[in-house]
N, C-alpha and C positions, 0 to 999 in steps of 0.2 A: 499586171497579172503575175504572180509569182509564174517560175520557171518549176518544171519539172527535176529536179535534184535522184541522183543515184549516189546513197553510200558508197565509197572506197573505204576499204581497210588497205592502212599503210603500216608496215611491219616495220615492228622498233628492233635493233640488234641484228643480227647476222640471221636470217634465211634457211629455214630448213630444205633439206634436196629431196627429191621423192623418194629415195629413197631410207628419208632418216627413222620413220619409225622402227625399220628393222634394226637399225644402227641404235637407238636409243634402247631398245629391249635388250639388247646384246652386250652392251657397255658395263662392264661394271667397275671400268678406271676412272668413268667419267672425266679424261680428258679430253676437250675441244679443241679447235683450234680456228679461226675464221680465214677460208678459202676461196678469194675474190666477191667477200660478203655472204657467205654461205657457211653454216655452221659442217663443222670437216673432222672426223675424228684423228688427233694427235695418236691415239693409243686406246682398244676399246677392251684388252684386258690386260697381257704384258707385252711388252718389245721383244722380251726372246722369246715367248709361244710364238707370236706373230710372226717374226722376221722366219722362224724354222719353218713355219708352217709353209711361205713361200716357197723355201727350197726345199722342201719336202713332200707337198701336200696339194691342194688346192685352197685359194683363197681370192674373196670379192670386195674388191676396193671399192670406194663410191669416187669417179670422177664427174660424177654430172657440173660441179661446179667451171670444169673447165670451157673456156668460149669455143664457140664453134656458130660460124659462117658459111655458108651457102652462098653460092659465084655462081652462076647461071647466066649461060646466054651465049651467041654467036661466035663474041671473043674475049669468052670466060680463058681463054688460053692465054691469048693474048695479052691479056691484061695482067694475071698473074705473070709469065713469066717477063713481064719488063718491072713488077715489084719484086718477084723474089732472084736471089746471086742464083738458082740454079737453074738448070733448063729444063724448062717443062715439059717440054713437046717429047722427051725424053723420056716421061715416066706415061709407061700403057695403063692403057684404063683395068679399073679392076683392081690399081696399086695404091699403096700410102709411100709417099717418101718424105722427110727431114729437111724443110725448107731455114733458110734465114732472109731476113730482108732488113733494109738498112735506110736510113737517112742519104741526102746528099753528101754528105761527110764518111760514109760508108761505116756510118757505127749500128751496131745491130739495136733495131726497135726492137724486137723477139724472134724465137723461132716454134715451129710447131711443123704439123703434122699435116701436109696435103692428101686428100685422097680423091683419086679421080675416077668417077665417073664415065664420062668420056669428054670429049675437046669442047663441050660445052658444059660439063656439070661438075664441080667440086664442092668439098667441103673442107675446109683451113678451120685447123684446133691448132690454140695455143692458149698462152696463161695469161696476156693482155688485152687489156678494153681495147677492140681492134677494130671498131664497126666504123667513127668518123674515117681512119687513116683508109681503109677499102674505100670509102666512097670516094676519096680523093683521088687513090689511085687506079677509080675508075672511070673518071669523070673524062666523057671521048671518048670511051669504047661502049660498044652494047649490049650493058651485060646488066643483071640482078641481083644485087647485096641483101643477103635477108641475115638478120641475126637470128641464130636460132639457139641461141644459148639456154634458153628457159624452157622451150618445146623439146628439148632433144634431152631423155635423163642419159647415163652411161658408165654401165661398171668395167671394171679391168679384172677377170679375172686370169689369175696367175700362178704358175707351179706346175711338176712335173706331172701330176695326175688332173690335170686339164682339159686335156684333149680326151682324155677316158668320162669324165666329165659331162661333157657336151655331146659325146657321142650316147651316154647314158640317156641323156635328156630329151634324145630324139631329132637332134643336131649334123647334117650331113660336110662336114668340113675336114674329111679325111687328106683332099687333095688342096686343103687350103695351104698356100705356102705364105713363109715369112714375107712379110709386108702385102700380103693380098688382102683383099675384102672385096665380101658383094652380101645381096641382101639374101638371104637363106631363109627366112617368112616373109609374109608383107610386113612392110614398116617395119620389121630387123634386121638390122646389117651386123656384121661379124669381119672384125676384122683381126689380123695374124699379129695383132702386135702388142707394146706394154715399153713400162718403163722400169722394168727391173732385171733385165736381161740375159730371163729366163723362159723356158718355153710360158704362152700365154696367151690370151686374147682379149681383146676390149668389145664390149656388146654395144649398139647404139639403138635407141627405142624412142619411143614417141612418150613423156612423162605419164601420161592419162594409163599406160597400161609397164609402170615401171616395177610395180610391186609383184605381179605374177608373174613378173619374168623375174624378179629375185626369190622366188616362194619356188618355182620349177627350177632352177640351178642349186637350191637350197634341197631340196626334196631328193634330185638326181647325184646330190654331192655326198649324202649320208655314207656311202662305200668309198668315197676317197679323200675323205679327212678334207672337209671342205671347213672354214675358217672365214670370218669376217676383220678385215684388218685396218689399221690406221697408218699415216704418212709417216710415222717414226721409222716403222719396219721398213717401207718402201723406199726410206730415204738411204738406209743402210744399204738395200740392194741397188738402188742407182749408182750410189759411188762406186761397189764392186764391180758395177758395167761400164764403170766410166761415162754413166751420160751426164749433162750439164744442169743445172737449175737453175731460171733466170730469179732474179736477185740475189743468186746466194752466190756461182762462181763467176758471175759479169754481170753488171748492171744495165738492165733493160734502159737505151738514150732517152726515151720520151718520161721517163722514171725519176730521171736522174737532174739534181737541184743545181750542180758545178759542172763547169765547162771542163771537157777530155776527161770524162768520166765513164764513157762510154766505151766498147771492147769494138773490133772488125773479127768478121767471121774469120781473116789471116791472124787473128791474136789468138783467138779462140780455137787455133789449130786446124781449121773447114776448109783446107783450100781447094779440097777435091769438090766442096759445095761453091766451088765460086766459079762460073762457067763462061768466061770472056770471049769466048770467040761464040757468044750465042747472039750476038748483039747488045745493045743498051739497054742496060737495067739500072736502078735506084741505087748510087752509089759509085757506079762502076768506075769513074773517071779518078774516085779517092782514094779505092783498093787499086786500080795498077798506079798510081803515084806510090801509095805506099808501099807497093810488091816492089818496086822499083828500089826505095828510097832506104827502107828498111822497116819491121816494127818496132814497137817502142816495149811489147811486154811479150808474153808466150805463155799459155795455159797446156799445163804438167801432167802427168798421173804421176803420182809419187809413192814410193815404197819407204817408210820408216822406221829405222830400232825402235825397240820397247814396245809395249803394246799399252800407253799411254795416247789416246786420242789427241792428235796436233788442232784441232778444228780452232783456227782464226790466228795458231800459233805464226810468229815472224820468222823468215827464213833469213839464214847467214851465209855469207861464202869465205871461207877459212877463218870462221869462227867473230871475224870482226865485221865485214859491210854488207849493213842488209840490202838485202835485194829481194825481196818478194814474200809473200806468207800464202798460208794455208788458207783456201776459198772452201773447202769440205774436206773433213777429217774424221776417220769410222776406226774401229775395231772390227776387224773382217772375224765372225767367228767360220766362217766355209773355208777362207784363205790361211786363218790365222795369221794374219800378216797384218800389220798397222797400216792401213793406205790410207790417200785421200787424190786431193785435185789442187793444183796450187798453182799462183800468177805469179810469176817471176821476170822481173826487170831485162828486156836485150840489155847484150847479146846473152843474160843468163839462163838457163833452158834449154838452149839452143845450140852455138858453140863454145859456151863454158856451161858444163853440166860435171864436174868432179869437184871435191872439198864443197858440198854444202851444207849447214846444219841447222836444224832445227829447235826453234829455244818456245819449251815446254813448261807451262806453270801447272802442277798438280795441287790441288788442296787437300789435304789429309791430317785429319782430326786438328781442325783448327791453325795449321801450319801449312803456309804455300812455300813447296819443293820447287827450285828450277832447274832443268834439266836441260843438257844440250846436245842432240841426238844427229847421228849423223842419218842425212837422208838419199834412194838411189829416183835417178828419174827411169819411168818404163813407158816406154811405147804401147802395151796390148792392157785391153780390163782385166782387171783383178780375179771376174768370175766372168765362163765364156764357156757352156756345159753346151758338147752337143745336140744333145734332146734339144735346144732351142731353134736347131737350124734341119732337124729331120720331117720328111716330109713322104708320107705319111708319118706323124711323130709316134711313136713306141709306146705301146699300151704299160705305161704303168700302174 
């Protein structure tokens, strides 16, 4: 007897996010880009409207593509903080904090964004396929792993006129502070944060109803220069913040095809995210060897002459031995200042940081210029605007 058979459609090419139709109506660069198999816009008209509009304006990114995990259960606590370097029991419910977690060898798998719930409910965002590595490291505690990457759409919106915004919209988040979240409708949570580190917030929504919650922030944004943007612009304002991109300034270990290829949250400069006296976590016996022993590289913010982009440039130490290059390199136009993020070889970074410079190839009409610029290291980001840490934040 034949079997009853149901049609599957199976999608050829990269994935539209619920939120693309509006994204495809609005595009007229028609540049894509593919964002963990999901079609992501590069740039949907230019990179400098975009990137201004951020620091000036209001503007709705599409993150739905990013994964996101639900930890549920008794010792959802538990279990997380013996996988991630930081302490858990540490962040109050109601919070997001900046996790890293690591292999036995203590090299960073990825890092993302916890937000808890309470000591039984989280939700872990990051940019890697993360769902087998949770089941492992849940496997003995009693807890629930649901992926929910494909249920959950999620825009970032970002800019100084934001918070005017959402209060337009009928949105009660005056007393939300930096790194808070809770749910403000059914099935909408609101959380105080972004990746361009400016004031901002990321929406989270159930996909089935993603469109009229981008049609009501579109509607309520008409008075504050509301703008839809692509990852060009937001790439430009992460490096101003100095935050990190996994494959771009360290390479995610489970990613990675060669042996020591992989970064420690202490190379990647986190040592205030590595919490040893919390007890035993994933890693921990490789970072105090290595806290011990010493690192092997040190991830930079760096200030450079010219306003030539260094991005993948090699870096020198008195002009002759290289010792590190450029992992992200911008042209700040807020800062005006050439910055970027760069990995530089122990002890360079660290206690040799004077005489180092940077060798520059520009192409101009047909002719590649090399240049070799002296470069300074700086401890704070590039762009660090109060309005991002006011609370109630400032009706602009």
């Amino acid at each position: 007897m034949p079997r009853d058979t149901q049609a599957v459609t199976v999608p050829l090419g990269a994935i539209a996010t619920p939120f693309h139709p509006r994204l495809e109506a609005l595009s007229t660069a028609k540049q894509w880009s593919n964002w963990a198999g999901f079609i992501s816009p590069a740039v949907l008209d230019t990179v400098e409207f975009e990137y201004f509009a951020i620091r000036n304006q209001s503007t709705l990114y599409d993150i739905s593509p990013m994964k996101k995990y639900s930890i549920t259960g008794p010792d959802a606590e538990r279990m997380l903080n013996r996988m991630v370097t930081r302490d858990v029991r540490k962040l109050r419910d109601g919070r997001v904090g900046y996790v890293m977690w690591c292999d036995e060898e203590g090299m960073v798998i990825d890092d993302g964004t916890l937000f808890r719930q309470s000591g039984q409910a989280f939700r872990l965002c990051c940019q890697e396929p993360m769902y087998s590595w949770l089941l492992d490291c849940g496997w003995g505690f009693d807890v629930e792993i649901r992926d929910d990457s494909d249920a959950v759409a999620a825009l970032a919106l970002q800019g100084p006129t934001s918070f005017s915004l959402l209060s337009d919209a009928g949105f009660e988040i005056a007393d939300l502070k930096p790194f808070d979240w809770r749910e403000v409708e059914p099935g909408l949570w609101i959380s105080r944060t972004g990746f361009t580190g400016d004031l901002g917030y990321e929406l989270w929504v159930d996909r089935a109803v993603a469109l009229p919650l981008w049609d009501r922030l579109w509607q309520a944004g008409q008075h504050w220069g509301i703008r839809a943007v692509g990852y060009d612009a937001v790439n430009i304002c992460r490096i101003e913040a100095g935050f990190l991109a996994a494959r771009v300034d360290f390479q995610a270990v489970h990613a990675t095809e060669r042996l020591h290829r992989g970064r420690t949250p202490l190379e990647l400069g986190f040592e205030k995210l590595v919490h040893f006296d919390k007890g035993h976590f994933n890693g921990r016996r490789a970072l105090l060897k290595q806290r011990d022993k010493g690192l092997r590289t040190h991830l930079c913010k760096i200030d450079i002459d010219g306003f030539k982009p260094a991005d993948g440039a090699l870096i020198y130490h008195r002009k002759r031995r290289e010792v590190g290059h450029v992992t992200s390199g911008v042209w700040s136009p807020t800062a005006k200042r050439n910055i970027g993020l760069a990995e530089l070889k122990a002890p360079y970074g660290k206690s040799i940081t004077k005489d180092l410079w940077v060798e520059i190839y520009v192409f101009e009409e047909g002719v590649w210029d090399k240049r070799i610029v002296p470069l300074t290291l700086t401890d704070r980001p590039f762009y660090q605007p109060a309005r991002a840490r006011l609370t109630p934040p400032a009706a602009f």
